[in-house]
N, C-alpha and C positions, 0 to 999 in steps of 0.2 A: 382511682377511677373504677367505676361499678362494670362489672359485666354486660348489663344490657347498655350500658352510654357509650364500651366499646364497640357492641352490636350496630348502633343508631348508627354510632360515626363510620365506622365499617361501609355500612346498608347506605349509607349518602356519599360515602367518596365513590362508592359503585355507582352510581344514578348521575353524579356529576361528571366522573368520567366518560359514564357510555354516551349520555347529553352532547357533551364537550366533540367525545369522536366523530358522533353523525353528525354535527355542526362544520368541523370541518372537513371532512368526506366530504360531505356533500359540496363545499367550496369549490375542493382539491376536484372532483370531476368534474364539475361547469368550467374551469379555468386551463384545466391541466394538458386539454389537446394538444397532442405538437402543432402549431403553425406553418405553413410556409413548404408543407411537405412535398415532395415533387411528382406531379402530376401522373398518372400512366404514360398519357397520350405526350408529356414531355421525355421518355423514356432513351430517346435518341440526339438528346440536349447535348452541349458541350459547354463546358465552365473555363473560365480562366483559371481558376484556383479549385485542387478537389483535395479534400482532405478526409482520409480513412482512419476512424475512432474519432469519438465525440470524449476520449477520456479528456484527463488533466490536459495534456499537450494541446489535443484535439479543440477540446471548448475553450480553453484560453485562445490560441491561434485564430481560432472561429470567429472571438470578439474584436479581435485588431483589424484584422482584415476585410471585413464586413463594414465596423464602425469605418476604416480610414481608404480602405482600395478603392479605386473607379473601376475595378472589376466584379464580375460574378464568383459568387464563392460556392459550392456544394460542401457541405457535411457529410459523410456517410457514417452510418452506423449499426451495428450489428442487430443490438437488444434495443429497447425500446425506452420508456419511460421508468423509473423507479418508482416504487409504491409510496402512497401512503406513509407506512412503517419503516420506511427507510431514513426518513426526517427525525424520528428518535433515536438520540444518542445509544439509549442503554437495547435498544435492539439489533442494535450493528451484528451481532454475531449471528442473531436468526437470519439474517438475507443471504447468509453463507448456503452454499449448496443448493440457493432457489433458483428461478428464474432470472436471476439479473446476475445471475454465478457462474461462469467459464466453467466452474470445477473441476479446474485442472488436478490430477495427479501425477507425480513425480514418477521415474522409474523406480525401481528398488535401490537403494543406496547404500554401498559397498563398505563407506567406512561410517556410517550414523544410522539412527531412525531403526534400532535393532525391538527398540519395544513398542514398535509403530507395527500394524498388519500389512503384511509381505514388505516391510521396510521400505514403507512408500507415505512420503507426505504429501497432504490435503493442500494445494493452490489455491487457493482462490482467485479471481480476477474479475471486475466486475464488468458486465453485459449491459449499457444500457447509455443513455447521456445521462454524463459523470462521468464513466465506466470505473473503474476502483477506488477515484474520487468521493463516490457514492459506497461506495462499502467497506472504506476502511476504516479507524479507528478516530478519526479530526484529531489529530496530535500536529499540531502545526509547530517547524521546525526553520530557524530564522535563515541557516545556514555558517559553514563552520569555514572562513579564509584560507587553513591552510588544505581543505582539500583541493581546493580550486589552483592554490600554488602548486601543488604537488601538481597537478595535471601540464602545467607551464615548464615542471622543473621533470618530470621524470617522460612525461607523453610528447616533449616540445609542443605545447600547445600551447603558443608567444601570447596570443590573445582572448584567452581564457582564466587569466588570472583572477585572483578576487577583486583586484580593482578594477578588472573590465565587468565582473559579474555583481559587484554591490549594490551599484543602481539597481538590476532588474530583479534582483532579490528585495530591493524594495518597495519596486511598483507590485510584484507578486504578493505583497503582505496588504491581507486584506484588511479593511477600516478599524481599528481597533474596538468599536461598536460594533463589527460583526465578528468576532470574537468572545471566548470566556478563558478567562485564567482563573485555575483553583487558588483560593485564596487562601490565607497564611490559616487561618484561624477556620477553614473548613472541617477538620475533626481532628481532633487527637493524633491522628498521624500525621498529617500536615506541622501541626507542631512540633511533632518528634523530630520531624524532616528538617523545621525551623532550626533547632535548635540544635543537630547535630554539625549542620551547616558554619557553625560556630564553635562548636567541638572540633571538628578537621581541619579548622583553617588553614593549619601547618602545610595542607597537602596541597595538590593542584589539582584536587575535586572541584567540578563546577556542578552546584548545585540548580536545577530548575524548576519550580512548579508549573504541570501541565501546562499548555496553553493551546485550545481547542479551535477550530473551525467551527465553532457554535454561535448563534444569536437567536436569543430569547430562546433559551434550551433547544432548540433544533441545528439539525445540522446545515452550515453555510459551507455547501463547496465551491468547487470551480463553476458548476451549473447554475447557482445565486449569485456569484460573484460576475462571473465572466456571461456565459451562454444564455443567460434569462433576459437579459438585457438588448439584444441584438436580435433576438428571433423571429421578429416581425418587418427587420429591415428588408425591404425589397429585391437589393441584387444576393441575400441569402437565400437558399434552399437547403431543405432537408430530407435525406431520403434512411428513416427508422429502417430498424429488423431488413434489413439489406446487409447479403455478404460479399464482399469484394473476393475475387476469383482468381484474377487474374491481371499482371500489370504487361500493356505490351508496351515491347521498345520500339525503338525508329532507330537504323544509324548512319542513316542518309538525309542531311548532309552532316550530319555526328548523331553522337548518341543520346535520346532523351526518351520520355515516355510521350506515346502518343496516347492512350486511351486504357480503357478500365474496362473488365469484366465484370459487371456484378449479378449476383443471384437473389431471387426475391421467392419465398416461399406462399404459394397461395395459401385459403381455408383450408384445401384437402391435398396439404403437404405435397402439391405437383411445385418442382422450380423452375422460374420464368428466369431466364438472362437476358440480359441486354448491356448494349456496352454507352461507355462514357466518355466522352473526345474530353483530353485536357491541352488547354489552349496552352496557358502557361505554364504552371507549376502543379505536379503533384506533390502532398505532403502528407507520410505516412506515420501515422499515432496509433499505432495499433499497439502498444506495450511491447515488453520484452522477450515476450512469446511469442506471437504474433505478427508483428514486424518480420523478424526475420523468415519465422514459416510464410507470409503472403512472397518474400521476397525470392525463397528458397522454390516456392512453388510457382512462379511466374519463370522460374528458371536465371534465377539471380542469385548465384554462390558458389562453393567448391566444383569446379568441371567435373573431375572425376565421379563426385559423389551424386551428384544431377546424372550423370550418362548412366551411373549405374541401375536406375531409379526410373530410367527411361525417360528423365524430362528435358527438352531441348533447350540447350544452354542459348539464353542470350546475351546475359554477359557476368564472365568471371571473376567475381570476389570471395576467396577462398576465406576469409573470417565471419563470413556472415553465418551468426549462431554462437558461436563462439566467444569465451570470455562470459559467461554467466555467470554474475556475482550475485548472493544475497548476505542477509543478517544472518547469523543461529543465533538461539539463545538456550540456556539451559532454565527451565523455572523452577524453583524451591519454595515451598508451602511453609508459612510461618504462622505459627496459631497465637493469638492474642487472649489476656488473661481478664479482658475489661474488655465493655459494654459498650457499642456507640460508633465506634470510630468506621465501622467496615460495611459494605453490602452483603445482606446474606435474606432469608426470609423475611424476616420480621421486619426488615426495614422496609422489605419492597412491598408488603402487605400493611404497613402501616400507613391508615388513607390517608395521612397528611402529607405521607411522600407524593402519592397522585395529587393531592390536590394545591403541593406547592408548584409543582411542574407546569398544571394547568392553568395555575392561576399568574406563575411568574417563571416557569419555565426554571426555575432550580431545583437541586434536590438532584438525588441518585439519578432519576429517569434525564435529569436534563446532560450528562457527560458519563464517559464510559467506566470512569471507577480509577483512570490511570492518572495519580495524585501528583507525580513528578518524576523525577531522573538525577542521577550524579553519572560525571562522565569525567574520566581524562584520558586525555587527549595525548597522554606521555610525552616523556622526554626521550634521549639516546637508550635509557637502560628498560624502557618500557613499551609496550602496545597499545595504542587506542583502546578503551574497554566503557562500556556503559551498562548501568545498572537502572532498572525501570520498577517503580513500584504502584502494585495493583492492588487497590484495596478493596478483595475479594475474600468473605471469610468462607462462603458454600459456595462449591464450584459444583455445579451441577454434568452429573456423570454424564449421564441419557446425549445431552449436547453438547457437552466439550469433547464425547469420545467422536460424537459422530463426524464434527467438524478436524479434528485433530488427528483421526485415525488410530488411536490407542489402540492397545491392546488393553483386556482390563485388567489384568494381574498390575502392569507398569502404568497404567490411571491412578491404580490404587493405592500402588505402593507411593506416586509423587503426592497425589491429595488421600489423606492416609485418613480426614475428618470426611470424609466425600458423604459420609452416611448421615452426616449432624447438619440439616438444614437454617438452624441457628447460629450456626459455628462464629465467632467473630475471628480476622484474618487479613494477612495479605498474602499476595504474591512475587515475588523478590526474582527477577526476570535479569539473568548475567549474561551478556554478548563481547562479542571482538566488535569493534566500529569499521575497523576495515580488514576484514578478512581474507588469505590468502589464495585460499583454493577456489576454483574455479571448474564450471562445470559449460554444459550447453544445450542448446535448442537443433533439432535434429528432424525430417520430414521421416516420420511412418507410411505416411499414404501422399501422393500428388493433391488429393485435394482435400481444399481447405475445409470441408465441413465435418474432416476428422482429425483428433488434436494432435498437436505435435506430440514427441519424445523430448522429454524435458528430465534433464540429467542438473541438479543444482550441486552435487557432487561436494556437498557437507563433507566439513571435517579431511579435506582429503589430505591438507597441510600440517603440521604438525604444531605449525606457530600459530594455529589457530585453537588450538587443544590448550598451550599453555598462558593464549593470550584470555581464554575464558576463564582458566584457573582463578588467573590474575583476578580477574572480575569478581567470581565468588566470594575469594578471602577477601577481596573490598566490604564486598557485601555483608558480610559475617561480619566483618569490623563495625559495622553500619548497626544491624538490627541489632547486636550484641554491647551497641554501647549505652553508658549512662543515658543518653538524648530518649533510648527507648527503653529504660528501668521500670516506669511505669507503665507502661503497655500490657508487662510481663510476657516479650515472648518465646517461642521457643519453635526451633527450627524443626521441621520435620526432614530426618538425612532418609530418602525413598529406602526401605528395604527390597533391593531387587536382588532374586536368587544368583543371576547372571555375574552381579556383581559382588554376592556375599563373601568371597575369599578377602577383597579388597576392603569390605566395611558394609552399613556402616556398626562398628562396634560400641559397644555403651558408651565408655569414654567419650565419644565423637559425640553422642548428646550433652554430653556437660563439658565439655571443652571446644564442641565444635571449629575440630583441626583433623578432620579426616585426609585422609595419602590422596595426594596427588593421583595415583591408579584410582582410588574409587572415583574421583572428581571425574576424570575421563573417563570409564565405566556409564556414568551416569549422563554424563552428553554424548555419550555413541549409543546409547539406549533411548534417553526421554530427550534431548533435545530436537526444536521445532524451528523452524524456519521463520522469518519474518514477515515474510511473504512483499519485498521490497525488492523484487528482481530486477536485475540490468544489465549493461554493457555488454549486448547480443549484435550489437553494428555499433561498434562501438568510434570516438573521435578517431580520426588518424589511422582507424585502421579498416573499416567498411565507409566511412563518410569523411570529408574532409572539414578545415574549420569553422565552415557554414555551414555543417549538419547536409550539404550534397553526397548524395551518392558518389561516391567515385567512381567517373568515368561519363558519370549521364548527368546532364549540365541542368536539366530540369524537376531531378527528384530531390525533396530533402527526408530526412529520418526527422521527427520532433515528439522523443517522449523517452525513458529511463532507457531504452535499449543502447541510447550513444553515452551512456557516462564510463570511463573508459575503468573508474575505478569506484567503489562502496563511496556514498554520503554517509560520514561520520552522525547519523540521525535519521530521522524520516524523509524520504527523497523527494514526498510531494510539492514542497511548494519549491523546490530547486527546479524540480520538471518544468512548474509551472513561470519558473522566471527564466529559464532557455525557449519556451515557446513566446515568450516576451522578445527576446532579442531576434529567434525567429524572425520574426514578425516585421522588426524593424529592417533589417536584410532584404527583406519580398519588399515591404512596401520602398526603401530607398532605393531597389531594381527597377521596381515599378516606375518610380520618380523619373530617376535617369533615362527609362525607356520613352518614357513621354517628352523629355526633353531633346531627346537626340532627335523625335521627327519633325 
């Protein structure tokens, strides 16, 4: 192909694209107003049902009880709308640290995060309807039986088993048309993947290729699935960029919530309050952060730690905050010897990627690059461990550091090609699935428009250090076998100073069997969070087994803060199949309440 015909083609996927974008902008504002918003002069309104975060929990809950109650339902929500660009898969990582980003950061972390600035990782959490629904990665996850039995056999949680939770896990699995699964024969890795799958049979590796919350390359979340559908019904209301304040109680004649504080910020940043009568049910979605700080700040948690703090106790649940679980992961850079198979420049600059996206929504821009996973799920003599592969061959410095919080000596040393814009590549992503240690959510200030202290307390267990090993050497087994000979790759082991006593030494490049000490060295340095936080009010021990408050007969929790222990995988659509069952609960109350008069 001539120089000036790649010019031409260049110069026309530029012109079809920009075309393509002002075509649908322009859509996306004429259609995209919220509906249904609530009034000013309604400001003094009271709802049967008021539910705080439009996230996963949030906008499913939204859709059951709108489509099926004889009540009024209110939405509340912090942030507002998602952009435009949040509908592209391969953009998910720019909306980090925007306006529809919490941007949460961690405190400093005691035993991880050593090659992270002030040993503090980047949260994200998304601001907006969807709320992290809308910014996180669409890796749609079917859900894994024996967590849900562990929570029956170790939490007594008689009716939370996987047979009570099957169903709702798959009313939550959305139409298989609004879905994309990478397909076997999508590049040379996916092959590899195929065929190693066939290699390990002997183990009890399960193999998965991706399978995304996309349709027609855009992202379908909870907000297309659930919340787009109901927003125009009549007894819903919605009140955007509104921040809840405050929950008050009653406990006369018991204890429930009677009403809601919320804050609204005008044009010239003065905030307007006003409050919210909830007739029947309050239900709070506000994630794992958040939940418990509204709850902590309404003066709902530890006595002690409220009186010191100056806020007046309404009523005592000392575990609220507590029990924060997430993923770590350690990621490993493996450079590939052949052409084709990975994202990096060239590909995203070759117009036929724009103009397959635009034309049929595949291609690199239509999913995020994450091609599949092997995972086991062990037996007696092993740990849960999952391995995730990212076929990324140029990881661009400028924005993984900023999103990631690196340091760049330890950028540099894990993506060691970081400089070669053409690099071909993956990323080979080793985790515990249920990890031991535990950290928590903690109030700095009484009020909510300043973030919590958020302690995820990585790495603090020791069986989480050897159940990542585990993972590695999987992994190593993996990219080192015959399945990926023709790839030709080859791992890059980070040289980090911190960790040079331990490795890694040359041998370690051609045998790739580095000491155990280096392998932890390198996940208390470069390992990253998953950003899959939970069990902050958790079942049985802030809420009971309707997701109630304990103690106050008409709040429930509905979003990752009650899961008592890690989803062996991505937690989103589990959230969203407990705000299903939710759901069924309010309305069968509802039922019965109508029948008793």
């Amino acid at each position: 192909m001539s120089l000036k015909f790649q010019k031409i083609l260049v110069l026309g996927g530029i012109i079809i694209g920009f075309l393509s974008v002002m075509v649908i902008l322009a859509g996306t504002l004429l259609k995209n107003s919220i509906p249904n918003v609530l009034a000013p002069e309604e400001r003094q309104y009271a709802f049967d049902y008021v539910i705080v975060g439009a996230g996963t929990g949030g906008s499913t809950l939204t859709s059951l009880l709108a489509k099926h109650s004889n009540g009024s339902v209110l939405l509340i929500e912090a942030g507002g709308q998602f952009g435009l660009l949040s509908r592209i898969p391969l953009l998910t990582t720019f909306q980090q640290k925007g306006i529809n980003d919490w941007s949460f950061v961690s405190v400093s972390q005691k035993h991880s995060s050593k090659g992270l600035i002030d040993r503090k990782q980047c949260l994200p959490r998304g601001k907006g309807l969807g709320g992290s629904a809308n910014l996180n990665y669409m890796l749609h996850f079917d859900g894994h039986g024996p967590d849900f039995d562990s929570w029956r056999d170790i939490h007594n949680l008689s009716d939370w088993s996987w047979a009570h939770m099957r169903s709702f896990m798959a009313a939550a699995k959305p139409n298989p048309l609004d879905m994309f699964e990478i397909p076997r024969r999508y590049s040379k890795l996916t092959e590899a993947l195929d065929e190693a799958q066939a290699l390990f049979a002997h183990k009890d590796w399960i193999f998965r290729r991706s399978t995304y919350n996309i349709k027609n390359g855009l992202r379908h979340s909870v907000v297309q699935q659930f919340l787009n559908p109901v927003l125009h019904r009549s007894n819903l209301r919605l009140q955007p960029d509104a921040l809840v304040k405050r929950i008050q109680l009653s406990s006369k004649p018991f204890m429930k919530a009677t009403s809601i504080l919320v804050g609204i910020k005008d044009e010239e940043n003065r905030e307007q309050e006003f409050t919210i009568e909830v007739r029947r049910e309050l239900i709070i979605c506000a994630g794992a952060y958040q939940t418990p700080q509204l709850l902590m700040a309404s003066g709902i948690g530890d006595s002690s730690v409220l009186n010191k703090m100056g806020i007046p106790v309404q009523h005592s649940l000392p575990f609220v905050g507590q029990n924060l679980h997430d993923h770590f992961n350690l990621p490993l850079f493996v450079s590939l010897g052949v052409t084709g198979p990975t994202l990096n420049q060239n590909t995203l600059l070759n117009p036929m990627t724009l103009i397959n996206f635009l034309s049929s929504g595949t291609g690199p821009l239509g999913n995020f690059g994450v091609l599949g996973n092997v995972a086991s799920y062990g037996g007696s003599e092993s740990t849960p461990f999952g391995i995730t592969f990212f076929g990324a061959g140029a990881i661009d410095e400028s924005a993984l550091m900023s999103i990631s919080n690196f340091k760049g000596p330890a950028f540099r040393a894990l993506f060691p090609r970081y400089y070669n814009a053409s690099q071909e590549g993956l990323v080979v992503i080793s985790s515990c699935l249920q990890p031991k240690s535990r950290g928590s959510v903690r109030l700095l200030n009484r009020h909510m428009r300043r973030n919590p202290q958020i302690d995820p307390n990585y790495l603090d267990r020791v069986e989480d250090v050897a159940c990542t090993i585990a993972a590695i050497r999987s992994a190593v087994q993996l990219v080192t076998s015959t399945a990926f000979t023709s790839l030709h790759p080859r791992i890059h082991w980070p040289r980090l100073q911190e960790c040079s006593n331990f490795g890694p030494f040359e041998r370690d490049f051609f045998e790739n069997r580095p000491s155990d000490h280096y392998l932890e060295c390198l996940m208390r340095h470069i390992g990253l969070g998953s950003h899959h936080p939970g069990g902050t009010c958790a079942l049985n021990s802030v809420v009971d087994s309707q997701l109630r408050l304990q103690g106050v007969s008409n709040v429930r929790v509905v979003d990752a803060s009650v899961l008592p222990r890690p989803i062996s995988g991505n937690p989103n659509s589990v959230v969203a199949a407990i705000a299903l069952r939710a759901a069924s609960w309010i309305l069968k109350s509802e039922l019965q309440a109508g029948d008793s008069k």
